[in-house]
PATOR-723732 format. One record per residue (C-alpha): residue in one letter; y negated, x negated, z negated. Coordinates in nm, 2 decimals, decimal comma, always signed. Layout:
# residues N
<r><aa>A</aa><c2>Y</c2><c1>X</c1><c3>Z</c3></r>
...
END
This chain:
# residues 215
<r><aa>X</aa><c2>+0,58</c2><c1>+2,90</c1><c3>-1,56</c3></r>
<r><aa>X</aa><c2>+0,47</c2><c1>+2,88</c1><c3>-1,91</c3></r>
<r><aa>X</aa><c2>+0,10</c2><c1>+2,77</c1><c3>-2,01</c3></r>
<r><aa>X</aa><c2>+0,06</c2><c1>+2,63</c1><c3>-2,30</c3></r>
<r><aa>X</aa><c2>-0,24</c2><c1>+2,72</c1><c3>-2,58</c3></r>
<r><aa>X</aa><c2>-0,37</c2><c1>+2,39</c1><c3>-2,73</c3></r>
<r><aa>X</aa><c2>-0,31</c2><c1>+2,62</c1><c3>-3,06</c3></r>
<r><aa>X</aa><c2>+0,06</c2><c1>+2,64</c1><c3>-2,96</c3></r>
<r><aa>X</aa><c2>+0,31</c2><c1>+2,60</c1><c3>-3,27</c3></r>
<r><aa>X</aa><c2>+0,56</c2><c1>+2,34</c1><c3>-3,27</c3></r>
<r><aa>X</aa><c2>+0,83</c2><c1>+2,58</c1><c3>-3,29</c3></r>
<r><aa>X</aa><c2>+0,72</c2><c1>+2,76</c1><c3>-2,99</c3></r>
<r><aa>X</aa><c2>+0,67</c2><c1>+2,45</c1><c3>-2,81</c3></r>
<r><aa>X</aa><c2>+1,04</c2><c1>+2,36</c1><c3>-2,91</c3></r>
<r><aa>X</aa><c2>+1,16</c2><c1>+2,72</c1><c3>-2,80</c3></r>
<r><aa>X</aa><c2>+0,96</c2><c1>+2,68</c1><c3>-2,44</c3></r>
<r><aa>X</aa><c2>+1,12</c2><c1>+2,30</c1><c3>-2,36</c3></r>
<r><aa>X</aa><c2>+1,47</c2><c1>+2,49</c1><c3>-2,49</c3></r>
<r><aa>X</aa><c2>+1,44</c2><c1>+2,75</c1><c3>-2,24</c3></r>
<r><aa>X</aa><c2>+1,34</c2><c1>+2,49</c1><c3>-1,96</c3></r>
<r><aa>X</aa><c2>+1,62</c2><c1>+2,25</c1><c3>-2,06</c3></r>
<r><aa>X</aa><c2>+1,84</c2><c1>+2,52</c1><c3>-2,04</c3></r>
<r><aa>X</aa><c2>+2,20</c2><c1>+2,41</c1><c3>-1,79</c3></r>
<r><aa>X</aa><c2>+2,58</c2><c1>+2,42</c1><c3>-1,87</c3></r>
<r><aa>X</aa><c2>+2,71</c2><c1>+2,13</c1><c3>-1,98</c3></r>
<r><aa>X</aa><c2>+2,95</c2><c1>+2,07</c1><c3>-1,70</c3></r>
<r><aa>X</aa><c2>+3,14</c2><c1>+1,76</c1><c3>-1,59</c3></r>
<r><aa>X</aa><c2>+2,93</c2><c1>+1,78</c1><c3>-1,27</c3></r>
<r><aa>X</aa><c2>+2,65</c2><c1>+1,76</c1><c3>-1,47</c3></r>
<r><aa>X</aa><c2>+2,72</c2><c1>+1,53</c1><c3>-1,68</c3></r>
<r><aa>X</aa><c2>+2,83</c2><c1>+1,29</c1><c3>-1,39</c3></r>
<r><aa>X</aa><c2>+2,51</c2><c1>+1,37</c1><c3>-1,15</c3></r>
<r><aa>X</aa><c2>+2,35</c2><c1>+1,25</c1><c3>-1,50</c3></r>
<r><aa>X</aa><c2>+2,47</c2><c1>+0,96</c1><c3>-1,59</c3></r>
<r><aa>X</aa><c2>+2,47</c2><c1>+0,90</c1><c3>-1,16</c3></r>
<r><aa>X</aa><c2>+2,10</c2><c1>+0,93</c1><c3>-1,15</c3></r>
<r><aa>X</aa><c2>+2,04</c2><c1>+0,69</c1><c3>-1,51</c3></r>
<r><aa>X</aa><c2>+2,27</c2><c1>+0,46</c1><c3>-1,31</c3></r>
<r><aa>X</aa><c2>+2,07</c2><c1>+0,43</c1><c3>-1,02</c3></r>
<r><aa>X</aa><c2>+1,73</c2><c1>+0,44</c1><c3>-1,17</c3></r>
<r><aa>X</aa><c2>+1,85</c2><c1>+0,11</c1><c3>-1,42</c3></r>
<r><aa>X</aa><c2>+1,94</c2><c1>-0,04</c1><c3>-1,11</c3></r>
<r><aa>X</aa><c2>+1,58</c2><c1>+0,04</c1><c3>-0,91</c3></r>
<r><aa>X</aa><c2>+1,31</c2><c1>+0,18</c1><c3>-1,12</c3></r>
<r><aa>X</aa><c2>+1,05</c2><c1>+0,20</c1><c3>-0,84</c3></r>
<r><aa>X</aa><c2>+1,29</c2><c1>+0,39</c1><c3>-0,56</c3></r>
<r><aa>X</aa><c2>+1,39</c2><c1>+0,65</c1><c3>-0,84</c3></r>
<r><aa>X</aa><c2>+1,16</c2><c1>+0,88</c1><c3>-0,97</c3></r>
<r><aa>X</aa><c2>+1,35</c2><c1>+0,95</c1><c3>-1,31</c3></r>
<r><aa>X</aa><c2>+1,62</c2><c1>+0,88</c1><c3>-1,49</c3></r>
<r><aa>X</aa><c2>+1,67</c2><c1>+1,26</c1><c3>-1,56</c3></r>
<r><aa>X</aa><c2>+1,73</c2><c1>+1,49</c1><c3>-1,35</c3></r>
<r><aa>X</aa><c2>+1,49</c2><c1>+1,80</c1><c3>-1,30</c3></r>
<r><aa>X</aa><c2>+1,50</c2><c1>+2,12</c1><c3>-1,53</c3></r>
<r><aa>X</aa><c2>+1,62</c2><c1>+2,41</c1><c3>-1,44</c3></r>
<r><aa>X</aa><c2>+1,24</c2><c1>+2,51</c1><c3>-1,51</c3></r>
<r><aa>X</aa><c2>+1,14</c2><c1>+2,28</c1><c3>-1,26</c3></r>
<r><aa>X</aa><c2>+1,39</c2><c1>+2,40</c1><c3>-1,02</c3></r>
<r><aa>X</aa><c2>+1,27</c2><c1>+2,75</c1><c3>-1,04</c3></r>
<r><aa>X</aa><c2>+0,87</c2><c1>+2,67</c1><c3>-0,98</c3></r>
<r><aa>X</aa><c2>+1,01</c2><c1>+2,45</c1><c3>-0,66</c3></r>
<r><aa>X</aa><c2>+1,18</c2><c1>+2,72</c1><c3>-0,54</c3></r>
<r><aa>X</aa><c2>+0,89</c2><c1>+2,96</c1><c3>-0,58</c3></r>
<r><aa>X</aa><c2>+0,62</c2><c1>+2,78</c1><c3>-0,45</c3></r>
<r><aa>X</aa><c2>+0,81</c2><c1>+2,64</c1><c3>-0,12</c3></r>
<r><aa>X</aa><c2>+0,89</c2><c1>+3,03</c1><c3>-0,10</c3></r>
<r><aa>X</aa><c2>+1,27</c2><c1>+2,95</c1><c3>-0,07</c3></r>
<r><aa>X</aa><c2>+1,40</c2><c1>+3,24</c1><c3>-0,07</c3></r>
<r><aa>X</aa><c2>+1,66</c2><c1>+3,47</c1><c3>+0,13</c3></r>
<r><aa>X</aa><c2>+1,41</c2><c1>+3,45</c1><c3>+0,43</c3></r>
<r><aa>X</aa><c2>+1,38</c2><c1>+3,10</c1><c3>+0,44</c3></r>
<r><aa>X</aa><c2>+1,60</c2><c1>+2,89</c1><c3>+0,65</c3></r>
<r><aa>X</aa><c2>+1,56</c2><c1>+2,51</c1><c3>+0,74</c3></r>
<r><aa>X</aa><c2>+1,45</c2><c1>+2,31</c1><c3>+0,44</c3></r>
<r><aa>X</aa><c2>+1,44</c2><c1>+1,99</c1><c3>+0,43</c3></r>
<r><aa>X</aa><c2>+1,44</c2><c1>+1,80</c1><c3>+0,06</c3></r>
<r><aa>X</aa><c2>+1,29</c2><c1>+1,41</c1><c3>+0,03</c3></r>
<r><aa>X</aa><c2>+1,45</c2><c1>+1,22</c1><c3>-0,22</c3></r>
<r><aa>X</aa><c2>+1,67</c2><c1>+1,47</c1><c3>-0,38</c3></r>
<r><aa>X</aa><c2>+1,81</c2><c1>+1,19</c1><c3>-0,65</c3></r>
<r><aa>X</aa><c2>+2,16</c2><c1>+1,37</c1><c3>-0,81</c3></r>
<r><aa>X</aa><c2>+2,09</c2><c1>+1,73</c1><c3>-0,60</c3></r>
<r><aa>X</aa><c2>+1,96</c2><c1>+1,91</c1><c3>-0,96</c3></r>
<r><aa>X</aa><c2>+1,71</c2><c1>+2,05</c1><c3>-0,69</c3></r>
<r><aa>X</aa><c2>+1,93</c2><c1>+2,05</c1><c3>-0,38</c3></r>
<r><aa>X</aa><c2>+2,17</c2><c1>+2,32</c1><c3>-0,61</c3></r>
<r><aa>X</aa><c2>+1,90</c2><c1>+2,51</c1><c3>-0,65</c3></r>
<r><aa>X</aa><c2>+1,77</c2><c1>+2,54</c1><c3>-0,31</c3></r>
<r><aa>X</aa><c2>+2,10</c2><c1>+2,65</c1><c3>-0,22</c3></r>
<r><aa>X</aa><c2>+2,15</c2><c1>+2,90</c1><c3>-0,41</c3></r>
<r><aa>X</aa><c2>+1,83</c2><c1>+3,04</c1><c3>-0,33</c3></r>
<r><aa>X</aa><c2>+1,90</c2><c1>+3,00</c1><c3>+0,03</c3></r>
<r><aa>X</aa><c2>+2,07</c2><c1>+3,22</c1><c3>+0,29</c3></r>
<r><aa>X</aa><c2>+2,42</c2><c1>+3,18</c1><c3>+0,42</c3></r>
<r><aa>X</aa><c2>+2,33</c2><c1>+3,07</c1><c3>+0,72</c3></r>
<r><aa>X</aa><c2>+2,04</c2><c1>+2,87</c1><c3>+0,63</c3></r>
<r><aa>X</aa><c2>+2,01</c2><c1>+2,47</c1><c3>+0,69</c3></r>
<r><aa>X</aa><c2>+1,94</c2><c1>+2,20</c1><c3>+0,42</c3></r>
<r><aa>X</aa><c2>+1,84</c2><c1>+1,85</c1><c3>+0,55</c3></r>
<r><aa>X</aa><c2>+1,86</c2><c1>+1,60</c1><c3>+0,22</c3></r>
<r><aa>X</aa><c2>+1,73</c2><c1>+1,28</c1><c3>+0,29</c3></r>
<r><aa>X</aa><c2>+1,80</c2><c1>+1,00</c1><c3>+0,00</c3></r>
<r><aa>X</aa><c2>+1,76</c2><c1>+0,64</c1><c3>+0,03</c3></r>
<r><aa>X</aa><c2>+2,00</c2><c1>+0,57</c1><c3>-0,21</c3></r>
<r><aa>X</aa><c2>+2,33</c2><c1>+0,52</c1><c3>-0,12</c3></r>
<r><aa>X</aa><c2>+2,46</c2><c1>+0,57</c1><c3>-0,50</c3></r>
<r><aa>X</aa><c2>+2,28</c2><c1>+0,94</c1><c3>-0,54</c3></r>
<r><aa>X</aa><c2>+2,38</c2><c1>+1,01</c1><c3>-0,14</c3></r>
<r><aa>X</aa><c2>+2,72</c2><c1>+0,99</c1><c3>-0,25</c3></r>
<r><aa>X</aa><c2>+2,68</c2><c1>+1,23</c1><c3>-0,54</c3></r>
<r><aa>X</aa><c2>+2,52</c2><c1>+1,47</c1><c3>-0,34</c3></r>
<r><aa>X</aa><c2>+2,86</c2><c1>+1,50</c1><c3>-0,10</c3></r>
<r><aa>X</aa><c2>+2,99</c2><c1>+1,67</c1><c3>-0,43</c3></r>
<r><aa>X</aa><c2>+2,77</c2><c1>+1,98</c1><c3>-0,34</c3></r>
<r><aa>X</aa><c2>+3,02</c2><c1>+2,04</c1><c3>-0,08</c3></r>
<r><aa>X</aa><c2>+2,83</c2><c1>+2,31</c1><c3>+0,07</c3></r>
<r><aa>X</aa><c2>+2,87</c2><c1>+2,32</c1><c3>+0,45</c3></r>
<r><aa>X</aa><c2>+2,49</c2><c1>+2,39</c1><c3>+0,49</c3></r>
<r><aa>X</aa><c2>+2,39</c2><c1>+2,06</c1><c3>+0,36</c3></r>
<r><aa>X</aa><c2>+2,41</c2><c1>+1,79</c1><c3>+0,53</c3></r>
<r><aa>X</aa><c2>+2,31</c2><c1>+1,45</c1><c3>+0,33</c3></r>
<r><aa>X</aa><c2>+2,15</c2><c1>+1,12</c1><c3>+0,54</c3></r>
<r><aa>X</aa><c2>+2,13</c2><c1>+0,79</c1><c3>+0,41</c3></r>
<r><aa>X</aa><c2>+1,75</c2><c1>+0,68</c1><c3>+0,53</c3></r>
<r><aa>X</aa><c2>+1,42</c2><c1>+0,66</c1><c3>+0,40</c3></r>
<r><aa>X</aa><c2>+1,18</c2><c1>+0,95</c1><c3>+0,42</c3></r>
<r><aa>X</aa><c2>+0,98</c2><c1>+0,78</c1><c3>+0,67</c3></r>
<r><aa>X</aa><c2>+1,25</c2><c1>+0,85</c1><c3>+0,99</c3></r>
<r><aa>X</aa><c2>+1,19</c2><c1>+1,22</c1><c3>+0,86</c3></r>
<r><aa>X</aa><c2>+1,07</c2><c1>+1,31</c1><c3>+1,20</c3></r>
<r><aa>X</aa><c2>+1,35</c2><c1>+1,11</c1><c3>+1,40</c3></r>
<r><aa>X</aa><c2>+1,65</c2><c1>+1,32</c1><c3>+1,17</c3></r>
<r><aa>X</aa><c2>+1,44</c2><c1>+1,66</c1><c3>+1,21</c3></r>
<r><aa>X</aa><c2>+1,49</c2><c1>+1,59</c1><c3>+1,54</c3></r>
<r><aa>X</aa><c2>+1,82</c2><c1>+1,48</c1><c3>+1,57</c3></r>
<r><aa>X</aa><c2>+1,93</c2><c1>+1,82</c1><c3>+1,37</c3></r>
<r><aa>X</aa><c2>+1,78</c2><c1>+2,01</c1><c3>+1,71</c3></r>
<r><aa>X</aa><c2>+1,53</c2><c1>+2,13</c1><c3>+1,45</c3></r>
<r><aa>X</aa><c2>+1,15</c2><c1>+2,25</c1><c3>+1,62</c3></r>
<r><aa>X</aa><c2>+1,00</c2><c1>+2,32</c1><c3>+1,29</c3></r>
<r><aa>X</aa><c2>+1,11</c2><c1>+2,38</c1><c3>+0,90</c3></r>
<r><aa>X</aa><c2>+1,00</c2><c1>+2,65</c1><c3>+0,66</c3></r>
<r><aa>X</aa><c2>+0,98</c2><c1>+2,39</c1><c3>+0,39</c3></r>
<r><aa>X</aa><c2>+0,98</c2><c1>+2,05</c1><c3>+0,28</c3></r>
<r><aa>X</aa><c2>+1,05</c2><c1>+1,96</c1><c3>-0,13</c3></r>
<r><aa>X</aa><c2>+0,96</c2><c1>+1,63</c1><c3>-0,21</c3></r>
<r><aa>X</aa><c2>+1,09</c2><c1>+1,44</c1><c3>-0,55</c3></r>
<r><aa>X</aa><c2>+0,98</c2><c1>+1,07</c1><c3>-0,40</c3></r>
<r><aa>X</aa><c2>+0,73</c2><c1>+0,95</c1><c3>-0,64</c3></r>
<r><aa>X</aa><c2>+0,47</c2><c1>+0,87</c1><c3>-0,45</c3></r>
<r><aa>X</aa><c2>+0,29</c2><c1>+0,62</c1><c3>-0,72</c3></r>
<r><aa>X</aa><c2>+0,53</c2><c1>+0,36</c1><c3>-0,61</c3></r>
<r><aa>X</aa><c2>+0,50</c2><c1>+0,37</c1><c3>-0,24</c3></r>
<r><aa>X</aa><c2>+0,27</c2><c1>+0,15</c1><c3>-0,03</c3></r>
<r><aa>X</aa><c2>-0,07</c2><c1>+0,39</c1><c3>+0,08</c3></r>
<r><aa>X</aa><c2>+0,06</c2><c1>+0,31</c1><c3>+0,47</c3></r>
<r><aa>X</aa><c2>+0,40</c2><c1>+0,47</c1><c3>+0,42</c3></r>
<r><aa>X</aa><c2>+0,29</c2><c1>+0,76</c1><c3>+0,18</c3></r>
<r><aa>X</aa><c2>+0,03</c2><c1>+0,86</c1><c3>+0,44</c3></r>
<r><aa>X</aa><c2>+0,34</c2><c1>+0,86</c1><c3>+0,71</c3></r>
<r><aa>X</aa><c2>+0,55</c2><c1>+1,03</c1><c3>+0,49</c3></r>
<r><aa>X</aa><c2>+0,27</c2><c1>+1,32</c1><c3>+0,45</c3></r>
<r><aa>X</aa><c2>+0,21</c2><c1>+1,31</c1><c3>+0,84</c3></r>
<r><aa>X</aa><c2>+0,57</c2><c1>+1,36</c1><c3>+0,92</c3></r>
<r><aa>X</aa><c2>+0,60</c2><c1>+1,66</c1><c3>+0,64</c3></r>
<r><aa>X</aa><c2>+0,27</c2><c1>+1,77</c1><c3>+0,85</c3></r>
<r><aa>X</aa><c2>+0,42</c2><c1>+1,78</c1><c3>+1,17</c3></r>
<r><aa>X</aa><c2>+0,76</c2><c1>+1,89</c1><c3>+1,09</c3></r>
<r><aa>X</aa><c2>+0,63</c2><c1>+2,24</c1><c3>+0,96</c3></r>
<r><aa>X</aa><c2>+0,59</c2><c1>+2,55</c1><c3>+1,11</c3></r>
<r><aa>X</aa><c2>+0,23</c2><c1>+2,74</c1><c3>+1,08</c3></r>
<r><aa>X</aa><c2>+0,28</c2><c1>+2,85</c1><c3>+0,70</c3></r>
<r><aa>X</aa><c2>+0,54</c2><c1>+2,63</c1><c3>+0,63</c3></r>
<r><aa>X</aa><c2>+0,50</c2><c1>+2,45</c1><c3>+0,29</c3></r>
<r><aa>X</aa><c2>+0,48</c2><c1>+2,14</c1><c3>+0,14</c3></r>
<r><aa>X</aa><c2>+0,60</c2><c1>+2,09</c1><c3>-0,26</c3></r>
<r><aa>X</aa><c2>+0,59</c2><c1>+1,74</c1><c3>-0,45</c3></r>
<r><aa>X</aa><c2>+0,73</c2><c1>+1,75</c1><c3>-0,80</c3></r>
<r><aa>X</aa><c2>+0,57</c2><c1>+1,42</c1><c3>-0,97</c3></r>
<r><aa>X</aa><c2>+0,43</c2><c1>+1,28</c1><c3>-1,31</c3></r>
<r><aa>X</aa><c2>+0,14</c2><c1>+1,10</c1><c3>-1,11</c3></r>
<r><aa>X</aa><c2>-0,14</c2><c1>+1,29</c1><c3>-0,90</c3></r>
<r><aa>X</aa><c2>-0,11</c2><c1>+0,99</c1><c3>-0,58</c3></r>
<r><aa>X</aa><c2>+0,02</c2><c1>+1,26</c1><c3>-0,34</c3></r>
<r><aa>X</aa><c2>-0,24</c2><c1>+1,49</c1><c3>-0,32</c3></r>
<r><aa>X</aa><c2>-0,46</c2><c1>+1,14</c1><c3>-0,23</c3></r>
<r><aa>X</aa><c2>-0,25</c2><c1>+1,14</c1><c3>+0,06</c3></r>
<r><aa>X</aa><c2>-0,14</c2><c1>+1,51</c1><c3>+0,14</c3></r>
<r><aa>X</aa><c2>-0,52</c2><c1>+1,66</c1><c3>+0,08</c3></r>
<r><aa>X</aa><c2>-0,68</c2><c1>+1,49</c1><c3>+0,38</c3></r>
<r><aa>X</aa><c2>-0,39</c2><c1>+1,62</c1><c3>+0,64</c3></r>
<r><aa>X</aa><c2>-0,33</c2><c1>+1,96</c1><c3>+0,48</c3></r>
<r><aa>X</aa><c2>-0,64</c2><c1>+2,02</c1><c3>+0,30</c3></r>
<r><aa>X</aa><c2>-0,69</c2><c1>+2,14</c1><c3>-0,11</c3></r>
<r><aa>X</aa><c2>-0,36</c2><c1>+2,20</c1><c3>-0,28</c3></r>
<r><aa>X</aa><c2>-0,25</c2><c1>+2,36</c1><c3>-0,56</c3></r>
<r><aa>X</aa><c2>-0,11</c2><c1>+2,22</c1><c3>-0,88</c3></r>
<r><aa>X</aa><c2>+0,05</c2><c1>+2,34</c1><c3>-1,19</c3></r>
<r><aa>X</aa><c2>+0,21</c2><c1>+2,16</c1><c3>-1,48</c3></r>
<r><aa>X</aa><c2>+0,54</c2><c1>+2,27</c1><c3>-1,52</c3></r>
<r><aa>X</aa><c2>+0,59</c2><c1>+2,15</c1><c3>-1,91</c3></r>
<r><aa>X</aa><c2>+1,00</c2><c1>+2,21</c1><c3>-1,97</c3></r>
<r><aa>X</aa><c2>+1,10</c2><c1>+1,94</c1><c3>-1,80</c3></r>
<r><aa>X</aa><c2>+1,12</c2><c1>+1,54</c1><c3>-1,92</c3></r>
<r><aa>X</aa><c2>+0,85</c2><c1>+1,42</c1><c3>-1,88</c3></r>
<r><aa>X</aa><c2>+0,66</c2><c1>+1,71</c1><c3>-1,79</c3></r>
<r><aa>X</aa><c2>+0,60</c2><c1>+1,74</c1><c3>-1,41</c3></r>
<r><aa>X</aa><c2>+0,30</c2><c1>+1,87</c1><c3>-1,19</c3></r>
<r><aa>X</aa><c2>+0,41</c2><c1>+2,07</c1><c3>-0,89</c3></r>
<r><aa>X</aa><c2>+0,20</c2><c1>+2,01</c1><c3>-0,57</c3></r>
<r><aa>X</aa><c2>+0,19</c2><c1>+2,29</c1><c3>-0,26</c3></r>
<r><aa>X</aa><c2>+0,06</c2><c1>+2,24</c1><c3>+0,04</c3></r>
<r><aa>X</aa><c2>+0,01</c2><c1>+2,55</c1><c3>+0,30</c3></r>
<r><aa>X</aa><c2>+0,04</c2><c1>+2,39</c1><c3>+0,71</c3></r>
<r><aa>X</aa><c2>-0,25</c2><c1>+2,61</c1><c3>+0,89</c3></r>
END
């Protein structure tokens, strides 16, 4: 991730959000685009942005849940348009297992366009997280990414929301919110204990990226 020097140059700082802005200019993303601008118009406080994530951002995600060829259940909490979700994938083994819970039927429906058979995409709020781990025949996950902004939610469900990510963990496991606001670690800091945070800058607005470790 790049750090910025207060000192920094505009025309650095114009090369660094380049970089981080950085993603063909498909018609898939153009349409998970103007999907996720569509949704958030329609419900400002369920959607977290009406952008969808950097590949920058995508990248840190990636690093910090350690999603990598060795990691293989996942599960992704409020994945919006799937910028992320693609991401994960790719990172992801053949036979691993992506669990992407959206509440919003609109972005659900753009994430089927993934059409990866290790997806699978539910319609629910991230509260029933335990109840679909379950129902996948899952134990425990290597990882759980979280793009639900946390600001908006009412302190009883955020602190179920963090419980459930808690319990549905393996020993190691880890917990990643990507968010403009700092309310999750209020929440996640108490059950997990101290996280880290960095401020991942190429991205719109500029995002800090929360881990949690499960002990």
């Amino acid at each position: 991730m790049s750090r910025l020097h207060p000192s920094a140059s505009w025309p650095t700082l114009t090369r660094i959000l380049e970089e981080g802005f950085s993603r063909p200019r498909t018609k898939i993303n153009r349409h998970r685009e103007w999907g996720l601008l569509s949704a958030y118009l329609k419900s400002p406080k369920q959607v977290a942005s009406f952008c969808n994530s950097s590949s920058a951002v995508a990248a840190q995600i990636c690093k910090a849940a350690h999603v990598d060829s060795k990691c293989h259940r996942v599960i992704e909490l409020g994945p919006g348009s799937g910028a992320i979700t693609q991401k994960l994938l790719h990172s992801m083994p053949n036979n691993a297992q992506l669990l992407a819970i959206e509440k919003t039927q609109a972005l659900a429906d753009k994430l089927l366009t993934q059409r990866d058979p290790r997806v699978r995409v539910i319609v629910d709020d991230a509260s029933q997280l335990v109840k679909h781990r379950r129902s996948a025949g899952w134990e425990h996950c290597d990882a759980v990414v979280s793009g639900i902004p946390f600001s908006y939610l009412a302190p009883e469900t955020a602190s179920r929301i963090v419980t459930q990510v808690h319990e549905a963990l393996r020993v190691g496991g880890k917990f990643v919110a990507y968010q403009l606001h700092a309310d999750v670690s209020h929440y996640a800091n108490p059950v997990f204990g101290p996280g880290e945070v960095v401020w991942e800058w190429r991205n719109m607005p500029p995002l800090r990226i929360f881990t949690w470790t499960k002990r």
